[in-house]
C-alpha positions in Angstrom: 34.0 -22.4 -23.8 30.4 -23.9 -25.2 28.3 -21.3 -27.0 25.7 -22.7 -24.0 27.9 -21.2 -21.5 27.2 -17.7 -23.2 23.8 -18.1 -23.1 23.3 -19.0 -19.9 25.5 -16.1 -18.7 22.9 -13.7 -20.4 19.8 -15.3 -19.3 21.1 -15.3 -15.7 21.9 -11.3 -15.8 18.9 -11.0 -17.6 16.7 -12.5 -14.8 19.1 -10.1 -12.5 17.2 -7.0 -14.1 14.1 -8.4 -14.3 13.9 -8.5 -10.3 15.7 -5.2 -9.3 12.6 -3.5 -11.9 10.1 -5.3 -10.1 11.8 -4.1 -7.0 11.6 -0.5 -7.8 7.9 -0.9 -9.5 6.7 -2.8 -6.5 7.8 0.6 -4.1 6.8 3.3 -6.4 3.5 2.0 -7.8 2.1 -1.0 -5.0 2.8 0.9 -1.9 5.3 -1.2 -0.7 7.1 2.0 0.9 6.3 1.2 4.4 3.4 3.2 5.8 2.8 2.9 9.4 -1.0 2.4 10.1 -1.7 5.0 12.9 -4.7 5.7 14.8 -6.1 6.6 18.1 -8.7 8.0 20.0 -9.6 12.4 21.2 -11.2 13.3 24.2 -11.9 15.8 26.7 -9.3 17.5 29.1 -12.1 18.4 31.6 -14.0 15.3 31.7 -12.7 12.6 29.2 -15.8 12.0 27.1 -14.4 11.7 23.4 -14.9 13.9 20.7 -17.4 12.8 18.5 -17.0 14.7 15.2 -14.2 16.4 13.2 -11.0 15.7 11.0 -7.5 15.1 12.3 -4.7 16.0 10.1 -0.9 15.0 10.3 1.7 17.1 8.6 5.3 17.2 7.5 6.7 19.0 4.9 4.6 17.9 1.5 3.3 14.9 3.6 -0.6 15.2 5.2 -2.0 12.3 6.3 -5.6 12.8 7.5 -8.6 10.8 9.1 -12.4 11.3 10.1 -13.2 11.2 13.9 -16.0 9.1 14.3 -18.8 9.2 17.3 -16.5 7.3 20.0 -13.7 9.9 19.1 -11.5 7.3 17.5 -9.5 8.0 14.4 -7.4 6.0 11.9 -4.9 7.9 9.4 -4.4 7.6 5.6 -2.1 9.1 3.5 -2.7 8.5 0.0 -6.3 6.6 0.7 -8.4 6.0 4.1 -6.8 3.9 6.8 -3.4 3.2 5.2 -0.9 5.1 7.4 1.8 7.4 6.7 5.2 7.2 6.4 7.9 7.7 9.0 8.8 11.2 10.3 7.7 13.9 12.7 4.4 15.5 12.5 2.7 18.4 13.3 -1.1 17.9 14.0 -4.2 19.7 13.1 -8.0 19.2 14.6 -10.8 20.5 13.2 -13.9 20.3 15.0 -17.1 22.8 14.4 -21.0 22.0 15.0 -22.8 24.3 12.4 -26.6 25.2 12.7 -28.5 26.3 10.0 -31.5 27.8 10.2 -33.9 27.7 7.2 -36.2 30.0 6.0 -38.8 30.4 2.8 -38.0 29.2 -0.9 -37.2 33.3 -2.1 -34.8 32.4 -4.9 -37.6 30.3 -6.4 -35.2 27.4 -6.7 -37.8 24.6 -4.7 -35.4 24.8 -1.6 -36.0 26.5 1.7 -33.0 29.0 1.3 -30.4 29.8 4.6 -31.5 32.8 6.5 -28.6 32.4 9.3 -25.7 30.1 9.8 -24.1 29.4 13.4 -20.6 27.6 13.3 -20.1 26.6 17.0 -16.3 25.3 17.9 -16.4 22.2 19.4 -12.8 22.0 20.7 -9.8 25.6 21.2 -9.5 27.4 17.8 -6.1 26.8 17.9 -6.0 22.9 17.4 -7.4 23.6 14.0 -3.9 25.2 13.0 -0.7 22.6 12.9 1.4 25.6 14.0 -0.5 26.6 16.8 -2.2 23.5 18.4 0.7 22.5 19.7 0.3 18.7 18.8 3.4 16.9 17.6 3.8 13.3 16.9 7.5 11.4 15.7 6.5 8.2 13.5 8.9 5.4 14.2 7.0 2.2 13.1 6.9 1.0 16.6 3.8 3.2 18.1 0.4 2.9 16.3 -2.1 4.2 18.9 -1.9 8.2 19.6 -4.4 8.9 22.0 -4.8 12.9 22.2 -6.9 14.8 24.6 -7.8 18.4 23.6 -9.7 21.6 25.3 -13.3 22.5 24.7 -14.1 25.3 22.4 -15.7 28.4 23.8 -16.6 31.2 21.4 -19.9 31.1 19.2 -19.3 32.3 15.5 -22.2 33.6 12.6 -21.2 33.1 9.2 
C-alpha cells in the first residue's frame, strides 16, 4: 500500500473526532439540548379576568423553570435564561401572587428616606398555589404542547408584615 493511503486513513478518523467533539460541545455548552418554549396565560375561576402580576414556577427534581406574569396574565418560561423553555418531563407548578402596601412615615433613622411604618401583603390568588406541593398544578412536557393556560382561585386573607 502507498504511504498516501496511511495518511488519508488518519486524516479521515481524525475529521471523525473532530465532529462527535463538536457534537457533545454543541449540547453541553450552546443549548442544543432541546428545551421546549412553554407559555400561557392565568386567570380567574370566578370571572375569567387574568392575573396581572406574580411569578410562575415549574419544578422537577433539580429542574425550575420560572417566568414573570405580565398585566394580561400571560407567561412565557425559562430555564436557564428568560423565555427559553425547559426541558421535557413532569412538573409541579408554583404561583406566587401578593399585592403589598406600604405605608410611609417620617425620615427617624436620619437616613434622607421616609422610613416604613406598616407593611400590608394582600394575596392576590389561594395561599396554596404558591407551594408546588400543595397548589395542586401539574404539567407533563412532551415537546408537542406549548400553551398552558391555567385558571386559579382568588386569594382571601389580608396579612401585616
Amino acid at each position: 500500500m502507498p504511504q498516501s493511503f496511511g495518511l488519508w486513513l488518519i486524516k479521515i478518523q481524525m475529521k471523525h473526532i473532530f465532529i462527535i467533539v463538536t457534537l457533545i460541545v454543541c449540547t453541553t455548552f450552546v443549548g442544543c439540548s432541546g428545551n421546549v418554549p412553554l407559555g400561557g396565560r392565568i386567570t380567574f375561576t370566578d370571572n375569567g379576568e387574568p392575573l396581572s402580576e406574580g411569578t410562575i414556577g415549574f419544578v422537577s427534581g433539580t429542574n425550575q423553570a420560572r417566568g414573570d406574569i405580565d398585566k394580561d396574565g400571560k407567561y412565557t418560561l425559562g430555564f436557564q435564561s428568560a423565555g427559553n423553555g425547559l426541558p421535557k418531563g413532569e412538573y409541579k407548578i408554583y404561583i406566587q401572587a401578593v399585592q403589598v402596601e406600604l405605608q410611609m412615615g417620617a425620615d427617624e433613622n436620619g437616613d434622607g428616606e421616609p422610613d416604613i411604618v406598616d407593611r400590608k401583603e394582600t394575596p392576590l390568588i389561594d395561599k396554596k398555589y404558591a407551594n408546588p406541593d400543595t397548589s395542586g398544578l401539574t404539567f407533563t412536557v412532551d415537546g408537542k404542547t406549548k400553551t398552558f393556560d391555567i385558571k386559579v382561585e382568588r386569594g382571601t386573607a389580608t396579612e401585616k408584615k
